[in-house]
C-alpha positions in Angstrom: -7.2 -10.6 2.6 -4.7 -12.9 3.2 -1.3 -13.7 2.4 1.3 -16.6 3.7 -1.0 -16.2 6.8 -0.6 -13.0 7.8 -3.0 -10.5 7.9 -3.1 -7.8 4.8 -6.2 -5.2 5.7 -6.7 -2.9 2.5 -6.5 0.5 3.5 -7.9 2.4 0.3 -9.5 1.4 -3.3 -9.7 3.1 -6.3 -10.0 3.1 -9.9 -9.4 -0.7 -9.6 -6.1 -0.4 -7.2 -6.3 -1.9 -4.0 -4.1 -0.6 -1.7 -3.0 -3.1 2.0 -0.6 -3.6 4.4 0.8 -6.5 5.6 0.7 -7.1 9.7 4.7 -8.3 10.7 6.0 -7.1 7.7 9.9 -6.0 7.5 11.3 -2.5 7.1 11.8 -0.4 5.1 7.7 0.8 5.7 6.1 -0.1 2.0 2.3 -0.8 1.2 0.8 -3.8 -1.3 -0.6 -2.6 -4.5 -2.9 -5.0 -6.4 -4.2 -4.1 -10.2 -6.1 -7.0 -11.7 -3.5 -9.5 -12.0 -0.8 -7.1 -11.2 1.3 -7.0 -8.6 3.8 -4.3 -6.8 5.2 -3.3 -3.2 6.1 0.2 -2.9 8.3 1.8 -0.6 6.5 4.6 1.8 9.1 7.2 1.5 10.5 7.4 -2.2 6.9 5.9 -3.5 8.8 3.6 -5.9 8.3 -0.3 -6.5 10.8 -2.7 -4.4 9.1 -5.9 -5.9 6.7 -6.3 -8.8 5.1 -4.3 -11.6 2.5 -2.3 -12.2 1.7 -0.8 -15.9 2.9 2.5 -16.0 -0.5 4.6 -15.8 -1.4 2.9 -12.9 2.3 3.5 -11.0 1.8 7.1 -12.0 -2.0 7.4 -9.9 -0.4 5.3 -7.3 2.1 7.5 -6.9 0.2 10.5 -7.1 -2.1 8.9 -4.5 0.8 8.1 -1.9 2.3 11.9 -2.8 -1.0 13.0 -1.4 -1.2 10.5 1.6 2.5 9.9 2.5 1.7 11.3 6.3 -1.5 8.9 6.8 1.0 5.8 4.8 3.6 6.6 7.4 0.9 6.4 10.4 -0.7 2.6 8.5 2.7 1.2 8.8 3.3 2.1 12.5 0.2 1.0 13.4 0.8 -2.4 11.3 4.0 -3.1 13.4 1.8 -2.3 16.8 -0.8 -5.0 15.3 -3.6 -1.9 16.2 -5.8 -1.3 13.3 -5.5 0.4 10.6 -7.2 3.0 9.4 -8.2 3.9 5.7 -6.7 6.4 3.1 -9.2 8.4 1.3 -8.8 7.1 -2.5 -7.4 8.8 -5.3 -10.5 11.0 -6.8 
């Protein structure tokens, strides 16, 4: 995927999320959630949306999901601002 020319690997999929990270994105660390034509960015640490929306059952599993994976999030983004690779998040089962 790609955005404004940048880079945007997705790092998990499930139940029709797609979860990526941008390459040379700013601070604070936040991951890309896409949900058919939905869209949302959502902070790493207090797993809330900074830009976008997302219909409420579908912020509650993403949530859920980055609750579970906050550790392996945190690792994606510092690997994103080292342009290494990143690697994937198991999905939410």
């Amino acid at each position: 995927m790609v955005a404004g020319g940048q880079s945007m690997p997705e790092i998990s999929r499930f139940l029709g999320v797609v979860v990526a990270m941008f390459y040379g994105d700013r601070p604070p660390p936040h991951f890309h959630v896409r949900y058919g034509e939905h869209r949302a960015i959502m902070d790493v640490e207090i797993l809330r949306i900074l830009n976008g929306w997302l219909p409420p059952r579908v912020l509650g599993l993403v949530t859920e999901w980055g609750v579970l994976h906050r550790e392996e999030l945190r690792e994606d983004w510092r690997r994103s601002r080292r342009q290494a690779p990143l690697a994937p998040i198991p999905p939410l089962e």
